[in-house]
C-alpha positions, 0 to 999 in steps of 0.5 A: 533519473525520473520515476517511472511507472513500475511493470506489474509482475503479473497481467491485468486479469490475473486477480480476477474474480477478486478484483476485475481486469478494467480496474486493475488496468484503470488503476495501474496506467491511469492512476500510478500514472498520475502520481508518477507523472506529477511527482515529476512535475515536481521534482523537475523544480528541484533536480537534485532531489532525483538523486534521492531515494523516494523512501528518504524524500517520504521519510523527511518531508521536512527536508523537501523544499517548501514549494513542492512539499505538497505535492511530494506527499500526495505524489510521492505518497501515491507512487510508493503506497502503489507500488507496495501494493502491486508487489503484495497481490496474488491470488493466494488459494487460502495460504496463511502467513509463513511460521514465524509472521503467523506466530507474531500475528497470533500473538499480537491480535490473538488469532489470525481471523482477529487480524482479519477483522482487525484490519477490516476494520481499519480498512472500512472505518477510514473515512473517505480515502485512504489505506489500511496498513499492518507495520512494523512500528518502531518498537519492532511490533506489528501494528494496524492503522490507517491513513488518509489520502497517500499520506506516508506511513514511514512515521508510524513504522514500515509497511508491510502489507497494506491495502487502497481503500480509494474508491478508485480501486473498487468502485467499478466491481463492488460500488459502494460495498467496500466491506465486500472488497475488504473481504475479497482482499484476503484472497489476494494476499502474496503472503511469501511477499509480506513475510519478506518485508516483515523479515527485514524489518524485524532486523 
């Protein structure tokens, strides 16, 4: 079965003033769009990788053949990094992560607004495009990094909460004031999400 664009679970305007309706309709139809329209293109080369799973496609590009291997880091990248984001976003009116996430955070970065900063950091100090992730890593620690363009985060750990830093996802509210959509970005955050994930991944 061919990828498709996922349904948001909300409407275009709903994260405004954070971030504004045109965005967010530019970013969901145009660009996912993209990334799904072409990560077909490719896979219609190799029909039998649509049994698979896009996670174990982006886990083992090594496996992927050659010919569309690019393509199905960049695509694929693109389709499953958008979609992760889509479901972590809710305007969150100050909540802070549930008990047991917030205590590791607490732990890990020595307080909640040194995460923050933290992962400001990364998000604002990624040259060029790319996303700014906190993860599980393989140690079952939590852990911030970056990475370029949709390149996958699954060698690194799971993803728990990440944020595009393309300018795509900004340009037309913040121009080129990333650090102000960094910030915004707090205020959008379905924490009640995040805890999900980081529950299964702790497993």
């Amino acid at each position: 079965m061919k990828h498709q664009l996922p349904k948001l679970g909300y409407e275009y305007n709903a994260l405004e003033p954070f971030i504004d309706e045109l965005t967010m309709t530019i970013h969901h139809s145009k660009h996912h769009q993209a990334y799904v329209d072409n990560l077909n293109i490719a896979l219609d080369k190799h029909p039998e990788l649509y049994n698979l799973d896009l996670k174990d496609l982006l886990v083992d590009l090594e496996n992927v053949p050659s010919d569309i291997q690019t393509a199905v880091k960049n695509n694929g990248g693109g389709h499953y990094n958008h979609s992760l984001f889509w479901s972590l976003l809710k305007i969150n009116g100050g909540q802070l992560p549930n008990d047991d996430l917030l205590k590791d955070i607490m732990n890990t970065f020595g307080s909640f607004e040194e995460f923050k900063n933290q992962f400001a950091t990364a998000a604002k100090t990624r040259f060029g495009s790319g996303w700014a992730w906190l993860i599980v890593n393989h140690h079952k620690r939590l852990e911030i990094l970056s990475t370029p363009n949709q390149d996958p985060v699954f060698a690194y750990g799971t993803p728990i909460l990440g944020l595009d830093v393309w300018e795509h996802a900004y340009y037309l509210k913040y121009q080129n004031r990333r650090p102000d959509y960094i910030n915004a970005f707090f205020n959008i955050i379905n924490w009640n999400a995040v805890d999900l994930l980081y529950k299964e991944a702790k497993k």
